[in-house]
N, C-alpha and C positions, 0 to 999 in steps of 0.2 A: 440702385444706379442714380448717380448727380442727375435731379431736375434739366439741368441746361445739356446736356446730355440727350435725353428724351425729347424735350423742346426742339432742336436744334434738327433731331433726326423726325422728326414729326414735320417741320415745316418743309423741311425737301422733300419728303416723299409726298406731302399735297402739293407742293409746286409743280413737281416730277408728274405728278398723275393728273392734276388738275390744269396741269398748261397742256397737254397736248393726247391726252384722252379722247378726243374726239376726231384728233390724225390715226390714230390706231384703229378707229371704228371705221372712217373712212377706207383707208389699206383694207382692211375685212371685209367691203361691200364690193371694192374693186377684184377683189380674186373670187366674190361672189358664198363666200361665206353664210353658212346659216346661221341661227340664232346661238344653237348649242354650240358648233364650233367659233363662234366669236366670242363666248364667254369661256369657253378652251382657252382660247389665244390669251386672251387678259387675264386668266389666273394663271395659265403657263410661265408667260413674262413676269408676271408680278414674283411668280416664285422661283426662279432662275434670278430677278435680281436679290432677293433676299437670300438664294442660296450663296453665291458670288459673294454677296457683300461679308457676309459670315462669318465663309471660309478663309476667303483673303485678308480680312481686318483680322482676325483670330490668329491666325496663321503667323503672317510679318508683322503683329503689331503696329500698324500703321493704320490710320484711318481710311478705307478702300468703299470707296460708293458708287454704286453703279447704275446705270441709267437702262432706257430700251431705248432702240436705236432711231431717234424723232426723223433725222434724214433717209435713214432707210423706212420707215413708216410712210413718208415724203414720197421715195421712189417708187415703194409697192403699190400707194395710191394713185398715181400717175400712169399705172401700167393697163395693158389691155391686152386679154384675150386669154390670159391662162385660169386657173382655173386652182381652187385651194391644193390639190393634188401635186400639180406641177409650181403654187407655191412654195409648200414644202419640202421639196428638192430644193428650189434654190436657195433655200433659210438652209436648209443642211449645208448647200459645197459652201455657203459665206460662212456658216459656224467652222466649218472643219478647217478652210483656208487662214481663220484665225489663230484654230488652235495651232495650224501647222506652220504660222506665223510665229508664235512664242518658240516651235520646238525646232524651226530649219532655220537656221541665223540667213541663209541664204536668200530665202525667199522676202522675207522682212527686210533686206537689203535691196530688192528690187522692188517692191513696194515705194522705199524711200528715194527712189530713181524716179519715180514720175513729178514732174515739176508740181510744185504746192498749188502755185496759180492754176494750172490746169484741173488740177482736181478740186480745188475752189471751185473755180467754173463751173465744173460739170454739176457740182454739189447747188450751188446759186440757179440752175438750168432747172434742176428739177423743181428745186422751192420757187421759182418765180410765178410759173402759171397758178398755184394756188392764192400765192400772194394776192396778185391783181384781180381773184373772183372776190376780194372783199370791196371793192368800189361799186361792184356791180350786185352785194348782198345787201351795201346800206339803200342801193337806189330803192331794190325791189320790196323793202323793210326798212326804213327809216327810222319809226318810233321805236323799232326793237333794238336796232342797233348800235343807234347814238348814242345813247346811256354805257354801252359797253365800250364802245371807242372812246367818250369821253373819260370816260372812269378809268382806264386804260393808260392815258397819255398823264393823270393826275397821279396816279399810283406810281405808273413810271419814273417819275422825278425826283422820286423818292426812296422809292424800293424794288428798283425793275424787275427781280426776281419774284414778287409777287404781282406785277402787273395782269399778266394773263389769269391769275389765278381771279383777280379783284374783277376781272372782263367777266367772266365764269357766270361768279355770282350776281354781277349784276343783270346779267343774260338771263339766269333761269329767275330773278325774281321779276322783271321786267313780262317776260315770256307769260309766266304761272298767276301773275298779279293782271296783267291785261285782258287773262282770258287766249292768248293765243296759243297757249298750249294748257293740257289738261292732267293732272297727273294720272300715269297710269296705274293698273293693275301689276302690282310689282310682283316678280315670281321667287322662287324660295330660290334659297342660298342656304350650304357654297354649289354653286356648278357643280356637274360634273368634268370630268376629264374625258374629251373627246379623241381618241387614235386615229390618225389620218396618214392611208400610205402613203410615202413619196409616188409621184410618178416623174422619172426621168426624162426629159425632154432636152434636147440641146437648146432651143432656142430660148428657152425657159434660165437654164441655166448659162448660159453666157449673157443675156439679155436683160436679166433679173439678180441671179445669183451673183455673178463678176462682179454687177454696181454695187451690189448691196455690199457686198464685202470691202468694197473700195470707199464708198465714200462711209462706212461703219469706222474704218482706220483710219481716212484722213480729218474727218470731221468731229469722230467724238473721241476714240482710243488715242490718239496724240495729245491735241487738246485736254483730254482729261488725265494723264501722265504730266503733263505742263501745268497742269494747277495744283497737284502735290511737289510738286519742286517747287513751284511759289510759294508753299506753304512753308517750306524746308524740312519737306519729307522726301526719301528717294523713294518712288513705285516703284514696286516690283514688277518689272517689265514685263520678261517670258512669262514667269507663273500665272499673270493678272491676263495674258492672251489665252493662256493655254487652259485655265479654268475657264473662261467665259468663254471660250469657241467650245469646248466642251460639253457644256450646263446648257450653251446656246442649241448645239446640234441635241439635247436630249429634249428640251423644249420642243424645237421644232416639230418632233411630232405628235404635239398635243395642238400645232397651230400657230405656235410664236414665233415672231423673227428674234432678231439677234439680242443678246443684251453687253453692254460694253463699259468702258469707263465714264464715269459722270464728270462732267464739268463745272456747270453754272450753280445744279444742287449741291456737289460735293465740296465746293467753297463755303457754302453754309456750314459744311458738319466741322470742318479745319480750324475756325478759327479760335484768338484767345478766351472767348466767352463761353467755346465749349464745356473747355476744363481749362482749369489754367497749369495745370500738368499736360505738357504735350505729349507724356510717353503713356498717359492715362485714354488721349482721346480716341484712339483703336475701337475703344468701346460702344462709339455711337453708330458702329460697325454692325452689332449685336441691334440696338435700338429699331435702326433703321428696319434691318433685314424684318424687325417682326412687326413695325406700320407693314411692310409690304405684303405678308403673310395676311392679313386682315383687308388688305386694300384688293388682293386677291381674291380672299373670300366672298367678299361684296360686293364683285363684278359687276354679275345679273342685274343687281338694282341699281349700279351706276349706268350702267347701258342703257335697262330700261327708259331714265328720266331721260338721259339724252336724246334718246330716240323720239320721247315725246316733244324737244322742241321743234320750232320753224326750222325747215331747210336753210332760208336763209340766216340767218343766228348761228347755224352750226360752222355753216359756209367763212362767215364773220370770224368765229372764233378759232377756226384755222389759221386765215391769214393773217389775225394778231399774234398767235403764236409763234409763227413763222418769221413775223417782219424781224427779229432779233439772231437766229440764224442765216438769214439771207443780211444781214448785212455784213453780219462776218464774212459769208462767203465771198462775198463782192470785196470788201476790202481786201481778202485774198489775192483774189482772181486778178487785180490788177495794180498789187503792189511790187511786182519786180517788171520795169521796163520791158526786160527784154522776152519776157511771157507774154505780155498786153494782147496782141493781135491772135494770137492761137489760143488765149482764155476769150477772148471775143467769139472766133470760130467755135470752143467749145459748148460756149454760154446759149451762143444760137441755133447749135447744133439739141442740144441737149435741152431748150425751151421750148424750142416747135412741135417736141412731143411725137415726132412721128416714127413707127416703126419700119424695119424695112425683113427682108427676109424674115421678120416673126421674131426681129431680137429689136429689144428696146431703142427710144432713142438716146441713153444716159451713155451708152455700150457707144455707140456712134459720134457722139460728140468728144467722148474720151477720145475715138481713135482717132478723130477729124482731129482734134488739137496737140494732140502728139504727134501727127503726121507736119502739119504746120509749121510746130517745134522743132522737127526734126529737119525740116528743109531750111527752115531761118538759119538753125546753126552749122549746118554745110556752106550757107551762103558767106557768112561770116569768118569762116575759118580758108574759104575758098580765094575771098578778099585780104584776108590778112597773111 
């Protein structure tokens, strides 16, 4: 296989894993996860995208890369009170709603009925509170953090897709070099594969399940459809939902949420330095999938080192990850005038975090700002 091939699928899958690996452990501590089923989850996903990426590049010959869902890792970290059991359900109805996305032309048509702005919002609502706990990481950790923020905004200028990833390393050498964290006792690899029933819950499943499926299609499966037509490749629309809601619901009960279209990593694999044959680059399809297959394998001892840094460092290297999501979302959320005030409703609805009858508040700020929408454009038609 061409070097720049390999290269190319090598550097996204450490960006992929290295920028936002430590929201996925997060999500896992919030549904209260163990040890062995959090290294489930991280080689489930890992091998769900390697599977996807595979099939689909192999398949349409097109270069197809696929991501885990960082906004939905976002929402599940954010949530309260359920429990891995009744997470798992709701990674099921968001996989299955995907796939039934590729396969009911209908329902994918009401999907694209909810205003962008609003589902921006609601997407920007959940990423904000983790956001702003990094102002209050660097307070309580200065020396650890600075070096990573700094290094952050230098790398960014330059190569913003490996920003986070440059945060990373300067975190764990900072961290491991001052003494404030220690390495631990690494445990053998690969994981096992942990079975976890669903358990069905409504509130669980509208409250967790509906956002997760929501903001998985507006934030990353659109957007990463949008970045193979810039490429000037068509994706394969249906097949690329209907396999990944698929591969996602068979994941799920090993512990994984969703896995979807890539964006930011999969511009890396597209371009002319890949190959300079565009009907060749399909291949770094193959490349990819098996970094992933190893980055699976090796879970355990990524987790473990993570686990050994400072709370706040971990904290830090959230909200860095985050800050380049959350501003797409915002510029979303209030780039159509006549959205503005019900993506505001949404944003505030869906940032305060609070639950109400035992369903989220992602669930609530959605319906708060479609409600708003829904009254603006009565007003407006009622006037005209």
């Amino acid at each position: 296989m061409r070097p720049s091939l390999l290269s190319a699928a090598l550097v996204a899958a450490l960006v992929g894993y290295g920028s936002t690996i430590a929201l996925i452990l997060a999500a896992a501590a919030a549904l209260g996860a163990t040890p062995d089923q959090t290294a489930s989850w991280i080689m489930a996903v890992c091998f769900a995208k390697a599977a996807g990426s595979a099939i689909l590049s192999t398949w349409h010959r097109v270069p197809v890369v696929l991501a885990w869902s960082t906004p939905g890792a976002a929402l599940i970290a954010a949530t309260e009170g359920y429990g891995m059991a009744e997470g798992v359900a709701a990674f099921l109805l968001a996989a299955l709603l995907i796939a039934a996305t590729g396969l009911v032309k209908p329902l994918g048509t009401l999907v694209a009925r909810i205003p962008d702005g609003i589902a921006a919002a609601m997407l920007a609502g959940v990423l904000l509170p983790f956001v702003l706990k990094g102002a209050g990481a660097a307070q309580s950790a200065p020396l650890l953090v600075a070096p990573m923020v700094g290094l952050f905004a230098l790398v960014r200028l330059r190569n913003p897709a490996m920003a986070v990833l440059a945060a990373l390393a300067a975190g764990l050498a900072t961290a491991f070099t001052t003494g404030a964290a220690s390495l631990p006792d690494l445990p053998p690899i690969p994981p096992s594969p942990t079975f976890i029933a669903p358990e069905f819950h409504w509130s669980a499943l509208i409250g967790l399940g509906l956002p997760l499926y929501l903001v998985t299609m507006a934030s990353q499966n659109l957007p990463g459809f949008a970045t193979m037509r810039a490429a000037g490749y068509e994706p394969p629309v249906a097949p690329a939902l209907t396999v990944t809601g698929g591969i996602s619901a068979l994941a799920a009960l090993f512990g994984a949420h969703t896995v979807n279209m890539a964006a930011i990593t999969a511009a890396i694999c597209m371009g002319d330095d890949v190959h300079p044959d565009r009907d060749q680059r399909w291949k770094v399809g193959l490349a990819y999938a098996g970094f992933w297959v190893i980055l699976g394998l090796t879970g355990p001892v990524v987790i473990a080192v993570l686990n050994a840094l400072p709370p706040a460092l971990m904290t830090a290297l959230v909200a860095l990850a985050l800050l380049g999501p959350l501003m797409g979302a915002l510029t979303g959320a209030f780039a159509a005038p006549d959205q503005r005030f019900a993506a505001t409703i949404t944003l505030a609805v869906t940032g305060a975090g609070v639950a109400f009858a035992g369903i989220g508040a992602a669930f609530w700020g959605l319906l708060a700002g479609l409600a708003i929408w829904g009254l603006e454009r009565l007003a407006r038609k009622s006037v005209s």
